[in-house]
N, CA, C and O atoms as a printed pandas DataFrame, in Angstrom:
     atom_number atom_name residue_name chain_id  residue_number  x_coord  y_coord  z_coord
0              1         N          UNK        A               1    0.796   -1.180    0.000
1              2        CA          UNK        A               1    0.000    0.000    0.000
2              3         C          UNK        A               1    0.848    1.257    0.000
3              4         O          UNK        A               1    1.144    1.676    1.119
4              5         N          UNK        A               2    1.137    1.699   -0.681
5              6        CA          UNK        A               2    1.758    2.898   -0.760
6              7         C          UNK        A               2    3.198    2.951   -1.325
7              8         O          UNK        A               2    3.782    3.941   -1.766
8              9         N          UNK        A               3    3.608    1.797   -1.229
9             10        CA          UNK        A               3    5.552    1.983   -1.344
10            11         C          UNK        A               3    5.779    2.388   -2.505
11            12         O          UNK        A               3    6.906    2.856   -2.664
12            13         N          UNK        A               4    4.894    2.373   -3.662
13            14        CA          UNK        A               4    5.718    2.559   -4.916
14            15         C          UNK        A               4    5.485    3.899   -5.409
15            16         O          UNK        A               4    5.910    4.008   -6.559
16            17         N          UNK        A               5    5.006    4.872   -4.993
17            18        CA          UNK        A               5    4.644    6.231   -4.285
18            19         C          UNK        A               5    5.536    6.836   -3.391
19            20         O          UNK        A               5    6.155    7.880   -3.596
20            21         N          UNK        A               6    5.581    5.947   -2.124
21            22        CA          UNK        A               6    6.646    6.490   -1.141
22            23         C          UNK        A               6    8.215    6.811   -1.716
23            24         O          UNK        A               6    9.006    7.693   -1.381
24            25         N          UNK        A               7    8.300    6.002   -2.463
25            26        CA          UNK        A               7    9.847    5.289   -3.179
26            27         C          UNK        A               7    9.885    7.247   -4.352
27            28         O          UNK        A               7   10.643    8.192   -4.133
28            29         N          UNK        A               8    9.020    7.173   -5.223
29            30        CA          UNK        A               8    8.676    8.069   -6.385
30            31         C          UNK        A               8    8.978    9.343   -5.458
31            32         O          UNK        A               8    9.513   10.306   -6.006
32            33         N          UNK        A               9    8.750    9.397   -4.434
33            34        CA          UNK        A               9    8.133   10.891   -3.779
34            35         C          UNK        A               9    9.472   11.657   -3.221
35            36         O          UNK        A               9    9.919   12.798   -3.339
36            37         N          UNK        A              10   10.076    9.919   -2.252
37            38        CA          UNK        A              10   11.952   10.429   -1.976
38            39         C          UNK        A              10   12.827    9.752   -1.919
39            40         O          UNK        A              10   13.643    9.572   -1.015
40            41         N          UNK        A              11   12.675    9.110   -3.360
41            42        CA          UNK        A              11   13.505    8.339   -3.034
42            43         C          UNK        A              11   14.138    7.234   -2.335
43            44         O          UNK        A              11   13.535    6.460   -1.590
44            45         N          UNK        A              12   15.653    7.183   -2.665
45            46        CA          UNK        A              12   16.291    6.377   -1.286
46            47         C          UNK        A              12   16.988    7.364   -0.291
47            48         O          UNK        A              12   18.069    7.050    0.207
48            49         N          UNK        A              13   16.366    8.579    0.009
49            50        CA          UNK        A              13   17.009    9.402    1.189
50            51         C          UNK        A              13   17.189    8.191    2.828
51            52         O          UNK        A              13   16.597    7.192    3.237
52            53         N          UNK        A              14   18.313    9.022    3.289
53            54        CA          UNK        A              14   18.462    7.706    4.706
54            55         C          UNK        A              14   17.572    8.613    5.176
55            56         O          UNK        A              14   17.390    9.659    4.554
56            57         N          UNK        A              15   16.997    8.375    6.168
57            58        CA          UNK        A              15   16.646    8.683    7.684
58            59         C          UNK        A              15   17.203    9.177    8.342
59            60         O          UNK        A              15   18.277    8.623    8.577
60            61         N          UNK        A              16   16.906   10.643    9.178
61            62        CA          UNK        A              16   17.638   10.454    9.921
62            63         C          UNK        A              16   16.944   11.162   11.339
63            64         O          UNK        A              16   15.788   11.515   11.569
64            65         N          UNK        A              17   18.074   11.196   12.097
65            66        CA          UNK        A              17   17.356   10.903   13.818
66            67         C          UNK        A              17   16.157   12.167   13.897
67            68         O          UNK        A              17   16.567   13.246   13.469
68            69         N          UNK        A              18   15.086   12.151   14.273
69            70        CA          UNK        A              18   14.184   13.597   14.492
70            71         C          UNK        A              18   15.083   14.781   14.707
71            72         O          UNK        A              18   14.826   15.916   14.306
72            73         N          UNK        A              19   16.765   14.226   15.747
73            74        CA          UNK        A              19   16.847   15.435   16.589
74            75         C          UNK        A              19   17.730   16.125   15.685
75            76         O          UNK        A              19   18.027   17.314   15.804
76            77         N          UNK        A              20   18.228   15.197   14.593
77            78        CA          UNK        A              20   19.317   16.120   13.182
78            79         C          UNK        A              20   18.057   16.577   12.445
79            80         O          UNK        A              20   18.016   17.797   12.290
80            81         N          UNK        A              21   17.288   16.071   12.081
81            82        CA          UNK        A              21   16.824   16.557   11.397
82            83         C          UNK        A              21   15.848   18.119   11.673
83            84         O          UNK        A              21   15.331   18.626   10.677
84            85         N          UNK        A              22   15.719   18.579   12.606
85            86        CA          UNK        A              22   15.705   19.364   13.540
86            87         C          UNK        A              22   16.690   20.470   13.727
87            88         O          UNK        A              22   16.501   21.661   13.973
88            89         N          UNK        A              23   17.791   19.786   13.551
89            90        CA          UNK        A              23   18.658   20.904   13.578
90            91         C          UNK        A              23   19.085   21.673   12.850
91            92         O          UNK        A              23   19.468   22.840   12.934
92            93         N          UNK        A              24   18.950   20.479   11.609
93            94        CA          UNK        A              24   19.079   20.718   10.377
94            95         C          UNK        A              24   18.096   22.144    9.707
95            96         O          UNK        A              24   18.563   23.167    9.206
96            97         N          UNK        A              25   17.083   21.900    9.842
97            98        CA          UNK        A              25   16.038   22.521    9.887
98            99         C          UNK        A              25   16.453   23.562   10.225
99           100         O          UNK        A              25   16.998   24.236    9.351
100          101         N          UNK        A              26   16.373   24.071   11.506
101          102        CA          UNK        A              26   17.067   25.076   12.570
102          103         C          UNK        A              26   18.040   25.755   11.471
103          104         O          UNK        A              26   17.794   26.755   10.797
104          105         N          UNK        A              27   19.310   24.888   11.460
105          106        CA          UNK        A              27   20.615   25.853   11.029
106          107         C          UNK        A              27   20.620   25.741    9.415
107          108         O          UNK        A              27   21.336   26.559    8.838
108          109         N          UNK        A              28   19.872   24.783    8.594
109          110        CA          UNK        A              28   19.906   25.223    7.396
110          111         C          UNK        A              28   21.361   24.040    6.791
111          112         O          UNK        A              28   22.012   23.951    5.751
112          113         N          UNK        A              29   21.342   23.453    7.854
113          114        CA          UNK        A              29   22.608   22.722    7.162
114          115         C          UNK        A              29   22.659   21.210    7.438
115          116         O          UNK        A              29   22.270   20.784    8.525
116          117         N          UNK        A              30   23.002   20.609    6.740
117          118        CA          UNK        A              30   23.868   19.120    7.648
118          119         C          UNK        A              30   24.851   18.975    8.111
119          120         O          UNK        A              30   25.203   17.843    8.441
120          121         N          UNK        A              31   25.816   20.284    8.344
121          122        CA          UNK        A              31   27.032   20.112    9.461
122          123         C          UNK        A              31   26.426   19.962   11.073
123          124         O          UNK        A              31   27.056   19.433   11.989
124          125         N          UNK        A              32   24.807   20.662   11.208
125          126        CA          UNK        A              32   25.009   20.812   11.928
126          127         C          UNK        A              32   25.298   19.460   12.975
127          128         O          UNK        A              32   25.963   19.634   13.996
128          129         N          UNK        A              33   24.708   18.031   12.610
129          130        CA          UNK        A              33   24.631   16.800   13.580
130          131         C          UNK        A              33   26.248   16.646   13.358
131          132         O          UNK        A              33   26.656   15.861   14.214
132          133         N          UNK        A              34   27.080   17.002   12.710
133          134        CA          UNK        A              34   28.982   16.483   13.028
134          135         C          UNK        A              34   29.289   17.233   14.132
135          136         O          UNK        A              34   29.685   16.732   15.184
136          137         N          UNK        A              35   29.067   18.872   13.883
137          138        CA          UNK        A              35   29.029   19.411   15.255
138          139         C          UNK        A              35   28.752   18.931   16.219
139          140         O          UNK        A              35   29.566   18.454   17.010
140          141         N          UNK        A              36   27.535   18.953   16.363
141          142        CA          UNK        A              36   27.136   18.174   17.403
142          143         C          UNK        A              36   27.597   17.113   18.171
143          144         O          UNK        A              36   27.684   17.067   19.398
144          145         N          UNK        A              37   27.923   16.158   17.248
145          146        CA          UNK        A              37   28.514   15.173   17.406
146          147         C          UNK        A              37   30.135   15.172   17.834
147          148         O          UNK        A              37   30.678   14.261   18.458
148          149         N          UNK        A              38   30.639   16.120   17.466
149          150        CA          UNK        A              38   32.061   16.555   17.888
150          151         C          UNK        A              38   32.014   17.156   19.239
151          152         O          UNK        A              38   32.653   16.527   20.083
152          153         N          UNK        A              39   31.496   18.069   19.584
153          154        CA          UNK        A              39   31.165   18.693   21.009
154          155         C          UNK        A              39   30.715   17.674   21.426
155          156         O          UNK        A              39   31.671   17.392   22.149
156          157         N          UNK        A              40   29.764   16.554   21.627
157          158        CA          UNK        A              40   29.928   15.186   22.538
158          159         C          UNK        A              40   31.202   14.823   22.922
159          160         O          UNK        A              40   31.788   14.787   24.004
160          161         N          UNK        A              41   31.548   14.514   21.570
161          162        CA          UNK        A              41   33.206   13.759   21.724
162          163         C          UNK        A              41   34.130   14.782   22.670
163          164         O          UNK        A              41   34.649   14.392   23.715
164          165         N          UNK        A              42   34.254   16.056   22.193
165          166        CA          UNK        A              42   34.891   16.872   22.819
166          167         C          UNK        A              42   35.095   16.686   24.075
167          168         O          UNK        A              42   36.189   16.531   24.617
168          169         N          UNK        A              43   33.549   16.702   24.804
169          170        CA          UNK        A              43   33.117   17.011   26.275
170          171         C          UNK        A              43   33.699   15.354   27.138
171          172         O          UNK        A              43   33.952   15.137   28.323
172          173         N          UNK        A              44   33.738   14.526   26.037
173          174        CA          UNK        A              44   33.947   12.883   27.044
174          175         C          UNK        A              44   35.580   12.956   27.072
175          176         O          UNK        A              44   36.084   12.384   28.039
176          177         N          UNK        A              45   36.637   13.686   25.987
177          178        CA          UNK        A              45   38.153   13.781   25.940
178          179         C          UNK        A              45   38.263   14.707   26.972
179          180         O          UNK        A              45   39.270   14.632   27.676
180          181         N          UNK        A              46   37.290   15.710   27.246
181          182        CA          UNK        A              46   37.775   16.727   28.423
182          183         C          UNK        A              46   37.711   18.294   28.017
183          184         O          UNK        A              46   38.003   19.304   28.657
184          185         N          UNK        A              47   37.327   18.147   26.996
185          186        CA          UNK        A              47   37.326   19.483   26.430
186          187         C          UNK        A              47   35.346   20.304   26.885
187          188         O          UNK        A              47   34.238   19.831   26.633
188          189         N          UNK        A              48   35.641   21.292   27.420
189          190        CA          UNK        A              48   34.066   21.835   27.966
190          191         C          UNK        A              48   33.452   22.461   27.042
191          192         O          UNK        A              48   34.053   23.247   26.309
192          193         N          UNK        A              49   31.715   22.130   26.886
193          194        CA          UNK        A              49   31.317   22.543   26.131
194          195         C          UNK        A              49   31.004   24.129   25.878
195          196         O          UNK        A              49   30.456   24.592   24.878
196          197         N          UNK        A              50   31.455   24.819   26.955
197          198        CA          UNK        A              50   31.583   26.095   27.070
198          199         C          UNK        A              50   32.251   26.341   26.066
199          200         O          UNK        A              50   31.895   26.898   25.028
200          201         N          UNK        A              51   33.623   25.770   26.464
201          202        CA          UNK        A              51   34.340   26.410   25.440
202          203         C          UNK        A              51   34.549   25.679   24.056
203          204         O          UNK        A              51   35.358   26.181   23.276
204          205         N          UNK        A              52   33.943   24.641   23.733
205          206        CA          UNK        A              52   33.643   24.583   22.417
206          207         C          UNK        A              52   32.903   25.214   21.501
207          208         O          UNK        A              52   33.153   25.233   20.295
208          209         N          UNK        A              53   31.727   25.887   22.191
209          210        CA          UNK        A              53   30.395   26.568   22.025
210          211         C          UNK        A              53   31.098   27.938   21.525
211          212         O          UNK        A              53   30.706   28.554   20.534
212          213         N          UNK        A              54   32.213   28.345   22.356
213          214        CA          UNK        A              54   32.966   29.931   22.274
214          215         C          UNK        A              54   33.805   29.996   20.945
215          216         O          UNK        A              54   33.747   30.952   20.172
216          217         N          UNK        A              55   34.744   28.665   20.721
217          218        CA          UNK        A              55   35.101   28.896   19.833
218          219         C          UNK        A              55   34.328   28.774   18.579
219          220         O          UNK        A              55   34.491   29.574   17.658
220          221         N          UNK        A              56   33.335   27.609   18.508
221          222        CA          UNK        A              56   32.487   27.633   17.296
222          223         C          UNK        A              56   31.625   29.197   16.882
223          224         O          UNK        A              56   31.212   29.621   15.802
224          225         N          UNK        A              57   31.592   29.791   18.311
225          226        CA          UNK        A              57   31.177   31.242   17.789
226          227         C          UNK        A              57   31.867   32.148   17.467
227          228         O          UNK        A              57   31.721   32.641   16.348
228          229         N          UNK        A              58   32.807   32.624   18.339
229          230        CA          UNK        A              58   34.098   33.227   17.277
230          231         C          UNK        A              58   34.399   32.515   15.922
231          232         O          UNK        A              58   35.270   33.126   15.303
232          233         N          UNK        A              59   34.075   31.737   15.470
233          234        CA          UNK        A              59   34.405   31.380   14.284
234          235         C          UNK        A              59   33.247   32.166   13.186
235          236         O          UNK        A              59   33.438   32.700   12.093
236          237         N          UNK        A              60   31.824   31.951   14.102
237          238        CA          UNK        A              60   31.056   32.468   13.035
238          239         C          UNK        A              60   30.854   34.148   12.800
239          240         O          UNK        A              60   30.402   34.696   11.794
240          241         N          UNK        A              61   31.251   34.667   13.832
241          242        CA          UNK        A              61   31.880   35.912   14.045
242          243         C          UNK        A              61   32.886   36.231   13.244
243          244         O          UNK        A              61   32.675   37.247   12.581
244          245         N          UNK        A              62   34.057   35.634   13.053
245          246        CA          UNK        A              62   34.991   35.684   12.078
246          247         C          UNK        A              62   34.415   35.935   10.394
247          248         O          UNK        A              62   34.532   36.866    9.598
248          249         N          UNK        A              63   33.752   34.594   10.346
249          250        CA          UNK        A              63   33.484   34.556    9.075
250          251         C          UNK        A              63   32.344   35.792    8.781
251          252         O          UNK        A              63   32.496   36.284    7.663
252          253         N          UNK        A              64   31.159   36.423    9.630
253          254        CA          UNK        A              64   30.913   37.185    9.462
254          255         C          UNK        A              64   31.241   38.399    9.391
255          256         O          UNK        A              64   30.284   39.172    9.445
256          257         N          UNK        A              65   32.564   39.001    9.256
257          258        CA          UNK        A              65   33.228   40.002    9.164
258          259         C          UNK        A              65   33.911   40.133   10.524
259          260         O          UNK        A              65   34.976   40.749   10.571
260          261         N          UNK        A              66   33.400   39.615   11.616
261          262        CA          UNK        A              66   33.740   40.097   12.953
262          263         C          UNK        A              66   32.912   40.672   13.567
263          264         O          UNK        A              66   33.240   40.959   14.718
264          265         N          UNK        A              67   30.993   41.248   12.938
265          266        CA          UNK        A              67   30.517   41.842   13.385
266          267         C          UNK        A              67   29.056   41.366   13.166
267          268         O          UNK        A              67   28.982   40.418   12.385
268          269         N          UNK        A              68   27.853   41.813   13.685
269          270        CA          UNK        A              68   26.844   41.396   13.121
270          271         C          UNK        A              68   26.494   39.830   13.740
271          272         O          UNK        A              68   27.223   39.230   14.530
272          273         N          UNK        A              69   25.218   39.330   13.194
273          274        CA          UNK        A              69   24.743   38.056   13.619
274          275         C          UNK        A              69   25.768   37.081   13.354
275          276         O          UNK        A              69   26.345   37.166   12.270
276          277         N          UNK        A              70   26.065   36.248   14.089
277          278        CA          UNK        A              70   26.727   35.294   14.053
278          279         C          UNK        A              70   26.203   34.265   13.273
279          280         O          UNK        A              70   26.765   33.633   12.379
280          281         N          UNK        A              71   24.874   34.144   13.778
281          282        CA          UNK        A              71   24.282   32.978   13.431
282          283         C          UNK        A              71   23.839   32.713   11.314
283          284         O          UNK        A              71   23.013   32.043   10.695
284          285         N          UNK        A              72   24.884   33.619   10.956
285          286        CA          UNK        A              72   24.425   33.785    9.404
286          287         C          UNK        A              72   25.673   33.023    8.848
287          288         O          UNK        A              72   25.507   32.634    7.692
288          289         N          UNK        A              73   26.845   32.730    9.387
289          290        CA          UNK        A              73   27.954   31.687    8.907
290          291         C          UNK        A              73   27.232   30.308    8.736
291          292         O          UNK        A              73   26.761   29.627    9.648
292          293         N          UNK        A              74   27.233   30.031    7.432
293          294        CA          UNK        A              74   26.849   28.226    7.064
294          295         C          UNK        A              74   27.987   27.708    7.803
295          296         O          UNK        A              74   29.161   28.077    7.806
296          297         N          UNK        A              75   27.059   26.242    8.784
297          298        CA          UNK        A              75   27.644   25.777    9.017
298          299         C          UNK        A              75   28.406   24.739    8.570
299          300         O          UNK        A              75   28.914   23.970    9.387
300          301         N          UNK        A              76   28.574   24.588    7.303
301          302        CA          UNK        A              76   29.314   23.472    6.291
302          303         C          UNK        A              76   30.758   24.512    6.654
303          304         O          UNK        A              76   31.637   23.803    7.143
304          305         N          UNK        A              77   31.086   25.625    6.563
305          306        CA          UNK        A              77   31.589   26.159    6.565
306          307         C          UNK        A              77   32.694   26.233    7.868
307          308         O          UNK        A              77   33.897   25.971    7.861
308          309         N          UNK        A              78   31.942   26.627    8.828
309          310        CA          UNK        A              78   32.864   26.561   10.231
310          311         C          UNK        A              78   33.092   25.191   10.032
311          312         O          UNK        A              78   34.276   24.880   10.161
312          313         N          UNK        A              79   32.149   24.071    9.695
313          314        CA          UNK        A              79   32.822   22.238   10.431
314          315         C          UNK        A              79   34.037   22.324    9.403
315          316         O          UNK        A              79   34.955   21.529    9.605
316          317         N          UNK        A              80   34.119   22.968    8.607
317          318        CA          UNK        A              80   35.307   22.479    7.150
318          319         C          UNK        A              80   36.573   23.285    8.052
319          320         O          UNK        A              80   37.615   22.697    8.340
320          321         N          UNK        A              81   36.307   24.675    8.428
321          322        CA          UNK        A              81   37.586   25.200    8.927
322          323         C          UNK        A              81   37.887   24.623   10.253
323          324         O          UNK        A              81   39.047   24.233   10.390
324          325         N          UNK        A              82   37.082   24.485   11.269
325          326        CA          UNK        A              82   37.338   23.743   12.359
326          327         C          UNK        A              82   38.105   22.318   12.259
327          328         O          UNK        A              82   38.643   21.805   13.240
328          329         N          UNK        A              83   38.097   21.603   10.677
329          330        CA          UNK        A              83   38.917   20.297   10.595
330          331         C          UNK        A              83   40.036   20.716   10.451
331          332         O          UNK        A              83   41.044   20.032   10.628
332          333         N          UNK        A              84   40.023   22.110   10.048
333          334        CA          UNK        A              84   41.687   22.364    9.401
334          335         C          UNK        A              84   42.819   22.578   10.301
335          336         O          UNK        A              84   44.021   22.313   10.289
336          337         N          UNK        A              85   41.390   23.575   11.657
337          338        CA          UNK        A              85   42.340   23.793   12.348
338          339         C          UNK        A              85   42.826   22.411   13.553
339          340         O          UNK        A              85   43.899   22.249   14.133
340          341         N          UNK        A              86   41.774   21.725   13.593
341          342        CA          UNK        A              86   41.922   20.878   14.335
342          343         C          UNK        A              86   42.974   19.717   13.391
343          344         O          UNK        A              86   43.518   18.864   14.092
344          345         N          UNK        A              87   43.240   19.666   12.018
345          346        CA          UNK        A              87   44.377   18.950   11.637
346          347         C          UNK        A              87   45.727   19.643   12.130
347          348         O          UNK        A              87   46.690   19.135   12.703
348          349         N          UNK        A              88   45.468   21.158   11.671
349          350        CA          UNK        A              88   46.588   21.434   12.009
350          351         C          UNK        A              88   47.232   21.337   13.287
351          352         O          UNK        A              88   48.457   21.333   13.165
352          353         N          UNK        A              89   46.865   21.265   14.363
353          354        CA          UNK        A              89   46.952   21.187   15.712
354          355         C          UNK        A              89   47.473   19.229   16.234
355          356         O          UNK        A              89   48.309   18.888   17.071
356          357         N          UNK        A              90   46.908   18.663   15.670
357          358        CA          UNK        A              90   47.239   17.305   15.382
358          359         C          UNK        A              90   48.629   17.588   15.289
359          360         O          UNK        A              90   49.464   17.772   16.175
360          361         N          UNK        A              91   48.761   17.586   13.500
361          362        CA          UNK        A              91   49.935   17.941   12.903
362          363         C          UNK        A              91   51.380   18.116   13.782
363          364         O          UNK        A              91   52.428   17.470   13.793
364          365         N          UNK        A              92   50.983   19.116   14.390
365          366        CA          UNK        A              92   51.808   20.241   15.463
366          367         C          UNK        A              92   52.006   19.096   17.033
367          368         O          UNK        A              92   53.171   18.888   17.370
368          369         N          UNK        A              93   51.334   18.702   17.542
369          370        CA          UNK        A              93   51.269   17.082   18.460
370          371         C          UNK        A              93   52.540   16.005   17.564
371          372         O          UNK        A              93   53.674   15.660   17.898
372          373         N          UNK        A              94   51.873   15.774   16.568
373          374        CA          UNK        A              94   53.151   14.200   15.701
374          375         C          UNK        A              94   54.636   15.100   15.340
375          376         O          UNK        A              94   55.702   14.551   15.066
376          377         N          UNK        A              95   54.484   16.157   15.391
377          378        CA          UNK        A              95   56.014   17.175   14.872
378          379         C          UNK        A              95   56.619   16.821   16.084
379          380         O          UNK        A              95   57.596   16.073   16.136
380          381         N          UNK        A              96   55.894   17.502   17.398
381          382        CA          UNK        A              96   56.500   17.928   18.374
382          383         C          UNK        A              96   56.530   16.025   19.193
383          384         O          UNK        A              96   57.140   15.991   20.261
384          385         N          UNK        A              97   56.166   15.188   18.903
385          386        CA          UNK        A              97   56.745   14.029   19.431
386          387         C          UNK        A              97   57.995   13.248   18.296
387          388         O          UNK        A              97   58.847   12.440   18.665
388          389         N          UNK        A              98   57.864   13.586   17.348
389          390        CA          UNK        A              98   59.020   12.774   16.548
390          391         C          UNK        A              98   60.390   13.739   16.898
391          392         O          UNK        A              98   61.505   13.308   16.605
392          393         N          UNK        A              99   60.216   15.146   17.582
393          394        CA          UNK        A              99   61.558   15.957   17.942
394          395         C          UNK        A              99   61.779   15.237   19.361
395          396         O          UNK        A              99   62.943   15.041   19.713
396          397         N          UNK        A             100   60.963   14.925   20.004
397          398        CA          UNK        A             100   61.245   14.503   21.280
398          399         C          UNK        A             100   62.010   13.277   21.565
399          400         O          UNK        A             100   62.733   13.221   22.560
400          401         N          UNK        A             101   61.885   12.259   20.718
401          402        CA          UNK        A             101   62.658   10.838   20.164
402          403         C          UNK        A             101   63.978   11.319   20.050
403          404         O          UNK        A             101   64.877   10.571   19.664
């Protein structure tokens, strides 16, 4: 009853949880559930969500000139620079242990 309709209408889209999709909604993006999902991770390594929350906003601050709503930076945008910086910072960890050897 219905599937070959359901199928026509969307496809094979996945599913996904109410609460991404929600957010999604909200911020206009699908970075936003990696975020999300990173600030979990963050908060269980030790890192506070305070200050994950601070830097993800200075970031959107940044990208907005520095001034004005924050909340107008796509977030595809901050999760892409936040990997970079968070590679680079990695990076800077494997340098500074192969000098230590």
């Amino acid at each position: 009853g219905g599937c070959d309709l359901r199928e026509q209408a969307g496809g094979e889209a996945q599913l996904k949880s109410i609460d991404d999709f929600n957010k999604a909604q909200e911020d206009g993006s699908d970075a936003a559930p990696v975020l999300e999902r990173l600030r979990n991770v963050m908060e269980e390594i030790g890192v506070e969500n305070e200050l994950f929350d601070q830097v993800i906003d200075g970031m959107k601050k940044d990208m907005n000139g520095g001034g004005g709503d924050s909340s107008e930076a796509p977030l595809d945008a901050i999760a892409t620079e936040l990997g970079k910086k968070l590679k680079e910072a990695m990076k800077s960890i494997a340098a500074d242990q192969l000098r230590i050897k």
